[in-house]
C-alpha positions, 0 to 999 in steps of 0.5 A: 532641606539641602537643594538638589545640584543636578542637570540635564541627564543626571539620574534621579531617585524618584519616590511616591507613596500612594495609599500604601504602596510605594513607587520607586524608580530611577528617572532621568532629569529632562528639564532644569529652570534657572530658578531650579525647578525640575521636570523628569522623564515620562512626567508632567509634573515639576519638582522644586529645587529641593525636590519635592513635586510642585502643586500638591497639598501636604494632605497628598504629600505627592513625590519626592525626588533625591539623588540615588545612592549605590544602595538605591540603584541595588534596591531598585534593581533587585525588585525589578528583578523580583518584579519580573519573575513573578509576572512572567510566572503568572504567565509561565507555560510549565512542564511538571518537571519545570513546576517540582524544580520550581517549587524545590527552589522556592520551597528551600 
């Protein structure tokens, strides 16, 4: 495993499985120890220096930090997106003619 180089500020790719659904987020590195240890933003948790969280058992695996790439960023982004539109859909007051756009649109 190759030993992640990043300081305060850097942006990070943070991954976590949990029973099949799987998290992915871009976070920000808030704390790095002289020996390497990491901590995020909005987590308690730390991550050694290669990444992996500290104080799971390999039956959990738990999260998994690298350094995002171009195609990271995209993928996170667009499922936000998609995200988004489909939770304010559920919340979404239409009209009829909003609702036949809507549904031609989906429906190709």
């Amino acid at each position: 495993m190759e030993e992640l180089k990043v300081k305060v500020g850097d942006k990070v790719l943070y991954r976590y499985n949990h029973w099949g659904s799987k998290i992915e987020r871009i976070e920000t590195v808030v704390r790095v120890t002289p020996t390497g240890r990491i901590r995020i933003e909005g987590r308690d948790c730390q991550f050694d220096k290669f990444g992996g969280e500290m104080g799971v058992d390999a039956w959990h695996g738990g999260a998994h930090l690298s350094i995002p790439t171009d195609e990271d960023y995209k993928r996170i982004r667009e499922n936000e997106a998609i995200s988004k539109a489909q939770s304010l859909m559920g919340k979404a007051k239409l009209t009829y003619e909003q609702a036949v756009k809507i549904i031609e649109i989906l429906e190709g």
